[in-house]
N, C-alpha and C positions, 0 to 999 in steps of 0.2 A: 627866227629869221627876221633881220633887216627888212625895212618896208623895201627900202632901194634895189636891196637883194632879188625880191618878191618881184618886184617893177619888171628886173633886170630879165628873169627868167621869162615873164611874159613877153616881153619885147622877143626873146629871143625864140620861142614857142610864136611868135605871131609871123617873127622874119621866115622862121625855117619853114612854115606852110603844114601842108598834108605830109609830105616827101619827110617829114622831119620825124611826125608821130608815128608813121609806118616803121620808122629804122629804130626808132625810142621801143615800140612792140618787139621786133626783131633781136634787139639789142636783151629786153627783159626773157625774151624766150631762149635765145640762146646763152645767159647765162643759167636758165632754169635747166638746160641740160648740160651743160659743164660741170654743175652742183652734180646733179643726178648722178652722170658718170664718177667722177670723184667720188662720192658714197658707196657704188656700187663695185668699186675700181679698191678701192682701201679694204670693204669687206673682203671680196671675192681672195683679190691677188693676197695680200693682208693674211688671210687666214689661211689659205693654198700652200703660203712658204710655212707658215708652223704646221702645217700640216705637214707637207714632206719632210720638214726637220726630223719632227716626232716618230715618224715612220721607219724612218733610213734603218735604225737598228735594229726592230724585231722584224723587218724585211731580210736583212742581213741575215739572220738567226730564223729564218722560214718562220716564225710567229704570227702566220695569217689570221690567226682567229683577232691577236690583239689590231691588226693593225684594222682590221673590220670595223672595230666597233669604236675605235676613233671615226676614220671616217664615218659614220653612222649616228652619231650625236648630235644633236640639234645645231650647234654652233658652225659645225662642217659640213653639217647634212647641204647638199645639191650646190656643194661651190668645185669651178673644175678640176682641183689634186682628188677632189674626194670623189668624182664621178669616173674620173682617169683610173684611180687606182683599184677601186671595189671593181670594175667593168673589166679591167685586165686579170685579176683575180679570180672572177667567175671563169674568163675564156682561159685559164693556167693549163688548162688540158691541150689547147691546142699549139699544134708549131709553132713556134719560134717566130719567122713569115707573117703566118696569120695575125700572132697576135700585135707585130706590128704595124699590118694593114690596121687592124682594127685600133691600136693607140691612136695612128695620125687622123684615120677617120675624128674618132674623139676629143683630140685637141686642135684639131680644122670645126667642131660643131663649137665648144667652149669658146675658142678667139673668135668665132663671129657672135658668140652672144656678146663677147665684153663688148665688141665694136659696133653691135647692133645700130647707133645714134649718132655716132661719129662721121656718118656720110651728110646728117646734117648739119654739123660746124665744118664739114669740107663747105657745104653749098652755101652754106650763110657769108665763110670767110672771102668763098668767088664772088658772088654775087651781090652784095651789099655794097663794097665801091661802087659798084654800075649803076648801083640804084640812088648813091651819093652823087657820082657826074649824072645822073638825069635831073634831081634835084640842082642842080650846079647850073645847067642847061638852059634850066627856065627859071633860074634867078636872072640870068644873065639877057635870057628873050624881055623879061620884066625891065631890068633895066634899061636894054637900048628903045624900049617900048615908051618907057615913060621920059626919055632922053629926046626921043619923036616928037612928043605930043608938042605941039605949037604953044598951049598956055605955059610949060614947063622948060620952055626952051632957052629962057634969061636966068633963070635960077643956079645954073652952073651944074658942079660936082654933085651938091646934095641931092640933086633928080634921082639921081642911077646910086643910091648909097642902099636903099632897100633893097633891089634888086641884087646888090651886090653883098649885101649882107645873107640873103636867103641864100646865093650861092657857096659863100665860104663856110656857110652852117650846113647846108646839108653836105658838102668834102668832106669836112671834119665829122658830121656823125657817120657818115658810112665808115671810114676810117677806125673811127672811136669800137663798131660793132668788128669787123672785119678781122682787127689784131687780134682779140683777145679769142676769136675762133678758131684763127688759125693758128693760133699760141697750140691752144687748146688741145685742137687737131692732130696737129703733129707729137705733142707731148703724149696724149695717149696710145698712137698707134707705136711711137717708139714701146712704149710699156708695155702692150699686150704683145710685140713681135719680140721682146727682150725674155718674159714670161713664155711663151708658145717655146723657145729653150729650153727652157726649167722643166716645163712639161715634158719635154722631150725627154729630157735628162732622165727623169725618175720614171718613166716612161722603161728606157733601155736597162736601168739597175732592176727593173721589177724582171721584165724579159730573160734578160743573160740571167740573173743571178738567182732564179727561184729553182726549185728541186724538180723537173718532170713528174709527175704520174703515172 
């Protein structure tokens, strides 16, 4: 990196203040759980759809023992097709009813694991502009402050350029952290409410379509 580059960055870490470092954390934290979810979101959902693929046909064909011991493999062990299906499998003795009280129970416990983290890129994506106009706020008390001051008062424009620089740095970071949360946000919850479906789906082909006892 450029020494100029190196200068450029400090000047701007010194305009933006405290208000700036806080939303720079913020900003690292909430990408640290966008990664997470993403990871967790590609395995789970990821393997859940090969997993129902896999299944469809020795479900069809009453072949419970095989479709056991898929779900039961380390690779699908404890992800939600595989805790949905072995869980409706055990309860096959019971009605019909029941056993789909008990599927929605199970794919209401699954979609709030995936979404366990995602209330916090809701709160990041609200709250972080406000914390950008607070930062804004008191660039701007800074400015007409040093605009005040009697020794500073023949100097013109350049008085109020610091103040006014700390304000348009922390707009822009709160901004900077805010989108990519609420990107984030809403992108997941459409996937785990598009998924909660799916589950549903294989959910009622296990129901209707398996043999009583």
């Amino acid at each position: 990196m450029e020494l100029s580059n190196m200068t450029n960055l400090r000047e701007i870490f010194s305009a933006g203040g405290p208000v700036l470092i806080l939303l720079i954390l913020l900003s690292i934290y909430s990408l640290s759980v966008i990664f997470e979810r993403w990871v967790k979101f590609r395995r789970s959902i990821g393997i859940s759809r090969k997993l129902i693929a896999y299944c469809r046909h020795p479900l069809r064909s009453y072949n419970f023992p095989k479709v056991e011991d898929a779900c039961r493999k380390d690779i699908t062990h404890d992800t939600p097709a595989s805790n949905l299906i072995l869980r409706l499998l055990q309860e096959k003795t019971r009605s019909k009813a029941e056993q789909k009280e008990i599927a929605a129970s199970v794919i209401d416990w699954e979609v709030t694991r995936l979404q366990s983290r995602l209330t916090v890129l809701g709160t990041l994506g609200s709250i972080t502009p406000f914390i950008g106009l607070f930062g804004t706020v008191i660039g701007v008390m800074h400015a007409f402050k040093d605009l005040a001051s009697s020794s500073a008062a023949a100097a013109g424009a350049s008085v109020v350029a610091a103040g006014i620089a700390e304000a348009l740095i922390n707009t822009a970071a709160g901004l900077f952290v805010a989108i990519p949360a609420v990107i984030a946000y809403n992108y997941f919850l459409s996937k785990t409410n598009y998924f909660a479906k799916e589950l549903e789906n294989i959910a009622d082909e296990i129901i209707f379509n398996q043999v009583q006892e």
